[in-house]
N, C-alpha and C positions, 0 to 999 in steps of 0.2 A: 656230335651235337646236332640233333635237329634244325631244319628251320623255323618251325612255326616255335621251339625253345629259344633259338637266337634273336626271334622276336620278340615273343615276352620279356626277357631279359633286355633287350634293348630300351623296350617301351619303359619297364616297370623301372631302369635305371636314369631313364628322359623322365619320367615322372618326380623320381626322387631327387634329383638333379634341380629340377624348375621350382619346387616347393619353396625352398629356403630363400630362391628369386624373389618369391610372390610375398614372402615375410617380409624380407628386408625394404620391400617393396612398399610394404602396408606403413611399415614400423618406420619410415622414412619420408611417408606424406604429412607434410604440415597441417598440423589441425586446427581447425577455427578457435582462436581464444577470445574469450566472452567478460569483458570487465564489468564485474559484479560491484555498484556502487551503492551504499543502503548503512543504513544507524545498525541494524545488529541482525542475529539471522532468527526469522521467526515461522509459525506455521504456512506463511504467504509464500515464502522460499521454497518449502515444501512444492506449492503448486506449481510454484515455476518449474521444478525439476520435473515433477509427474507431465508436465506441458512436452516438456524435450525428451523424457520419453517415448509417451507415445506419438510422438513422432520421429519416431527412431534415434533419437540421438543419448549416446550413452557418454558416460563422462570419463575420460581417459581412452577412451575407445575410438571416438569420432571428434570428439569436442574438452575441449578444456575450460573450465570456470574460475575466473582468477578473481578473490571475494577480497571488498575492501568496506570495511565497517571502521562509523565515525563515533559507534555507541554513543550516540546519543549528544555527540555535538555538532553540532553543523556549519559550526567554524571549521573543523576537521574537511569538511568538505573539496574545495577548493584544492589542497594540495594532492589528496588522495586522487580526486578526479585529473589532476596535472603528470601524478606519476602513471597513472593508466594510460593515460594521450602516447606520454615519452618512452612508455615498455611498447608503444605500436600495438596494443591490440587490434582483433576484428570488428569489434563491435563493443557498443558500452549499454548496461541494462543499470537503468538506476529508481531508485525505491520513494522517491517523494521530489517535492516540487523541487527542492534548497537542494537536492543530490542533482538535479537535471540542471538546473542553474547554474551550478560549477559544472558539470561534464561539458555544456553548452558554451562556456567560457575556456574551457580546455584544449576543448577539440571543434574544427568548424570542416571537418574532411571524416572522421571516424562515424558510423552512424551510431546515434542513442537510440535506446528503445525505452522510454517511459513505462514503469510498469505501475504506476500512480503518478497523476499529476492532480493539481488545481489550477485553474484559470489558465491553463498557460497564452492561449489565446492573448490575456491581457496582461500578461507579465513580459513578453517579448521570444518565449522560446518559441510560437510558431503564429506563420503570417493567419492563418485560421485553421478552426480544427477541419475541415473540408479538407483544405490544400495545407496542410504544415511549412513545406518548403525546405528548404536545409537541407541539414542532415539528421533531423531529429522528427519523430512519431510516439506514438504510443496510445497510452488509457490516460483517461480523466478520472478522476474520483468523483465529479459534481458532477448531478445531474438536478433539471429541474426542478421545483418547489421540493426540494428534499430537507430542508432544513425547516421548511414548512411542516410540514408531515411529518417527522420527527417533536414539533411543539406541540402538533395533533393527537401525540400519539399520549403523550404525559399528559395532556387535560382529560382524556380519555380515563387514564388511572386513577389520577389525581384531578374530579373535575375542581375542587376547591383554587388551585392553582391560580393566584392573579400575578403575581410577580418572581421573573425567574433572573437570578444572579447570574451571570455567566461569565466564566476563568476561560480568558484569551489575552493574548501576546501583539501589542497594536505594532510591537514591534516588526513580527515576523511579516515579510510581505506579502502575504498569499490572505492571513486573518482578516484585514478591514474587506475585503469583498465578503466574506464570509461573514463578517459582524453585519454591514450593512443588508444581505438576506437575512440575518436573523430578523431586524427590526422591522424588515417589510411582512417576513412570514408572522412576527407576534402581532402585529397589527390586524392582520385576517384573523389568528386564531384569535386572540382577546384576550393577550397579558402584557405585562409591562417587562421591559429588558432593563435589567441592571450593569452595569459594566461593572467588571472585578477584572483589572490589567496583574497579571503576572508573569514578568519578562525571566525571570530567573526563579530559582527554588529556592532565594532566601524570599521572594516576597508574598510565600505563600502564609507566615504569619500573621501579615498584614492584609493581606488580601482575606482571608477567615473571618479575621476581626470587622471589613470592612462588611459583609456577606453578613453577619449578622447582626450590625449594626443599620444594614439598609431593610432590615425585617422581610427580605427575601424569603417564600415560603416554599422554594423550588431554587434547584441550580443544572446549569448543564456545565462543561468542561470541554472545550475544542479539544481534537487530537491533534495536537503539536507538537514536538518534542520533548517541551519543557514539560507537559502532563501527563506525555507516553511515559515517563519514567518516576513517575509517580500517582500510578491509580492506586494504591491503595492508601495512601494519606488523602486523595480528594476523597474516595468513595466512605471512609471511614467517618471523615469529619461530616459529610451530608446525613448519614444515617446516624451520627454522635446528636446532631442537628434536628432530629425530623423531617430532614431533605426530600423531599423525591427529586430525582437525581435521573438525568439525562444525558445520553454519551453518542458518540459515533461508532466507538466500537466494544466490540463484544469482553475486552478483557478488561475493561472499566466493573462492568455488571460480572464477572467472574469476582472481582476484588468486592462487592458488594451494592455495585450502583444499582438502581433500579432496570434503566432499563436503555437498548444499545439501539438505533438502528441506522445503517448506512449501509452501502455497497459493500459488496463481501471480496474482500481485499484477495481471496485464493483466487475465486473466479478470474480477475484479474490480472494476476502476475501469470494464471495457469494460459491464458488467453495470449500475455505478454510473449512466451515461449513462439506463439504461431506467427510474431510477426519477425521476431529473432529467425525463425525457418525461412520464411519470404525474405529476407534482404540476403541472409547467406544463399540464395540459390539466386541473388541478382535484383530484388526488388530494390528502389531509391526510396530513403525514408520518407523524403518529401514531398511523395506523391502517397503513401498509406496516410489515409486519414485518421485522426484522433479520435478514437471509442470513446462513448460514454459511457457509464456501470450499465448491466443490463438483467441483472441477479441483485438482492437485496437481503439482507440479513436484519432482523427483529428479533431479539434476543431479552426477553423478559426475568429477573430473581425475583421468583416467590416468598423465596425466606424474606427480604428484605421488605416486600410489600406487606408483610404480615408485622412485619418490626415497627413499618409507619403505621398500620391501622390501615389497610387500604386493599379493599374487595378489588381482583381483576377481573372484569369482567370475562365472559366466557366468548366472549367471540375474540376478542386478543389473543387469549389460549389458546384458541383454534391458530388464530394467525398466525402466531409467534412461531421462528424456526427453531428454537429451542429455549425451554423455561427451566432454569437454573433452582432446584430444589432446596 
């Protein structure tokens, strides 16, 4: 046998040798686990993934996503967010205000990443959105005069419009800041706010009856839990009604509402992913400051304006990020 044979065969046996090293090696490192906290999984989730994509991170490959959904109750919360703390994950990603509430009661060493919040600034999860502090960051969903410009947006379709009903929960604690911009934005635009409280889906009979007994000629509907899980009984009854009908989001006006506009929840959670990358490579949550929405969605149905009687304008049209035929 040659030398330069007894080489190659050396080398190419060192090679074959080290490979299965390099496996056990890989298949052996701990991977970041990501506690998935949120009511149920929707196209927002989507973005989150396409987020940790392209930034390299593949799921079972680098990173693990351990998903806990409260479908739609938020009393579920609390404990799911409890068992996440006690499995030790890495890091906790949660889907709305009541999901970061519990994580934040859960865990005060774990970091959260908010992938939607409201107020939190004045709810207690962070000392401001500047500086958070903690162990907790993320997205807001509020951003200025936007509830404004959402009332703007329905006088515009509906100039007729003087008094609009609105279905919110005084219970939930995030709504009364949000009710109180309502009444400051109806004031600028020039209509009257009705309150229609519904804390549970049995008081949506009475809350109907209330709505058109206060000769409401317009309604909006918060997105809370209690009305995430039923647009198409509001959206029905407004159009049953000759409603024009007003939402935050877009699958309100899929189910028939008029029309959607708020921050566009993918942007969001897909944004959410870059700051999940900065704490795993060592950033402190509570020095990432809280985003506010920076991308916006207007989402108009034409069928449904054709069902009230109501011309859209064409610059709306133009506006609109998609018009629902």
């Amino acid at each position: 046998m040659t030398t330069n044979r007894r080489a190659f065969i050396a080398s190419a046996a060192g090679g074959l040798l080290t490979l299965p090293i390099v496996g056990f090696a890989q298949q052996g490192t701990k991977l970041p686990r990501i506690g998935i906290l949120g009511s149920t999984y929707g196209p927002a989730w989507d973005g989150f993934r396409r987020g940790l994509r392209e930034l390299g991170y593949v799921e079972g490959r680098n990173i693990t996503l351990e998903w806990r959904w409260a479908e739609g109750k938020p009393d579920r919360f609390p404990g799911l967010a409890t068992g996440l703390a006690e499995s030790k994950v890495d890091l906790i990603v949660t889907s709305s205000t009541q999901a970061a509430l519990a994580a934040k009661q859960a865990t005060g060493s774990i970091p959260i990443v908010m992938a939607i919040s409201s107020y939190p600034e004045k709810l207690g999860l962070a000392d401001s959105l500047a500086h958070p502090g903690g162990n907790i960051t993320g997205f807001s969903n509020i951003a200025p005069e936007l509830i404004g410009k959402r009332l703007e947006l329905l006088k515009a379709i509906a100039p007729k419009v003087s008094r609009v009903a609105v279905l919110w929960n005084p219970a939930n604690r995030i709504e009364p800041y949000g009710f109180r911009e309502m009444l400051a934005g109806a004031s600028v635009v020039g209509v009257e706010i009705q309150s229609i409280e519904v804390r549970t889906p049995d008081d949506y009979p009475a809350a109907f009856t209330a709505v058109t007994a206060s000769r409401a000629d317009a309604l909006h509907a918060f997105g809370n839990p209690v009305n995430f899980r039923h647009p198409q009984l509001i959206a029905d009854f407004a159009l049953r009604n000759q409603l024009p009908s007003s939402y935050d989001e877009k699958l309100f006006v899929e189910a028939g509402g008029l029309l959607a506009y708020g921050p566009s929840f993918i942007d969001l959670y897909q944004r959410a992913a870059g700051y999940v990358d900065k704490i795993l490579k060592g950033a402190q949550p509570g020095d990432l400051p809280i985003q506010q929405p920076t991308k916006f969605e207007f989402v108009i149905n034409s069928r449904t304006a054709s069902a009230l009687g109501l011309t859209i304008p064409r610059s709306l049209l133009l506006l609109a990020d998609e018009v629902i035929q």
